[in-house]
N, C-alpha and C positions, 0 to 999 in steps of 0.2 A: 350453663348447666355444669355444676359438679360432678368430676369423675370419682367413683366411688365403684370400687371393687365387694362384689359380695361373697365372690367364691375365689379362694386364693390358685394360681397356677399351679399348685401341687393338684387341690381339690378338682380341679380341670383332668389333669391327668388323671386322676383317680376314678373320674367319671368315664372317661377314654379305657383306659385299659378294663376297666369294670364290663360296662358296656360292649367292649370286642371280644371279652373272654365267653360272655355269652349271647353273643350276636345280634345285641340289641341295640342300633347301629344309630338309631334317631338321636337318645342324649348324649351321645360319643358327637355326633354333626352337630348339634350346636354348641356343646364345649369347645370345638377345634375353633367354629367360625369367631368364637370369644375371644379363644387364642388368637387368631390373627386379627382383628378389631385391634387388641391390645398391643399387637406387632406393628397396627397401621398408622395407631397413636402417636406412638413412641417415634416412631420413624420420623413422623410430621413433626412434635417435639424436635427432635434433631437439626430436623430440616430449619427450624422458625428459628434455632440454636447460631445457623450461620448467619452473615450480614451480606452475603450479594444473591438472596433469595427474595421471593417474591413472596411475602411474609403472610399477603391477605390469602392467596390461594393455600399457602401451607395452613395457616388459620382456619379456613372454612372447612379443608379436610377434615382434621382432628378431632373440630367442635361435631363433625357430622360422625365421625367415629366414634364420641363421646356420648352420643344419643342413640346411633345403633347396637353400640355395646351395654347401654344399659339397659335396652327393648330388649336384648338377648339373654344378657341375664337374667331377667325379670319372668323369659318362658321357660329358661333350666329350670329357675327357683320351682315355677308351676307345674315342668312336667315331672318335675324329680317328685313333689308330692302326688301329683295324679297316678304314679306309676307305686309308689309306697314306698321309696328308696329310704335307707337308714340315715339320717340326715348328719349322724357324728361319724360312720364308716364310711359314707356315699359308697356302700352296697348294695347291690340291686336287690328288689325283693327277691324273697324264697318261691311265692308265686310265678313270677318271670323266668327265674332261672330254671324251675319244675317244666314251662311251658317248652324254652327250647331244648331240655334236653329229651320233652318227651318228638319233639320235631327232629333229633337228627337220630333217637331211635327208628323212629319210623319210617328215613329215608334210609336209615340202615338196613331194613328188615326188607323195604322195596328190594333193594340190590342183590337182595342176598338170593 
């Protein structure tokens, strides 16, 4: 299977920090698990890089990391449109952002 990146590690971040500024915490979790998939990769790369390793096992990780990183990116791609995210900003809708700020009005107003 081809590794093929569809959202660059900036776009990651951007989905993260997006996503925590208004507490919508689901595409922030699967950008990060992307991020490490791609940290798990690389590592194995590494790993297969030396000569007194055990090449099949580094092998079978990477390629398995290469499949679940692309399953993963494949459901950012779907939730970022089911949610209506701006696909050139990757910022969240105006809808979402409307929903929690009207949630922490509200736990504002409980407290008060």
């Amino acid at each position: 299977m081809a590794y093929i990146e569809r959202f660059s590690d900036s776009d990651l971040e951007r989905i993260v920090e997006e996503a925590t500024i208004y507490m919508c915490a689901c595409p922030a979790q699967v950008a990060v698990a992307v991020r490490q998939l791609r940290n798990l990769r690389r590592y194995q790369l590494a790993c297969l890089s030396e000569t007194d390793t055990q090449s099949d096992v580094h092998q079978a990780i990477a390629e398995s990391a290469v499949r679940a990183h692309a399953e993963l990116e494949a459901c950012l791609d779907r939730v970022l449109d089911m949610e209506g995210w701006d696909r050139v900003t990757l910022r969240m809708p105006e809808g979402l952002r409307q929903r929690r700020n009207a949630l922490v009005e509200g736990a504002t107003d409980e407290s008060a």
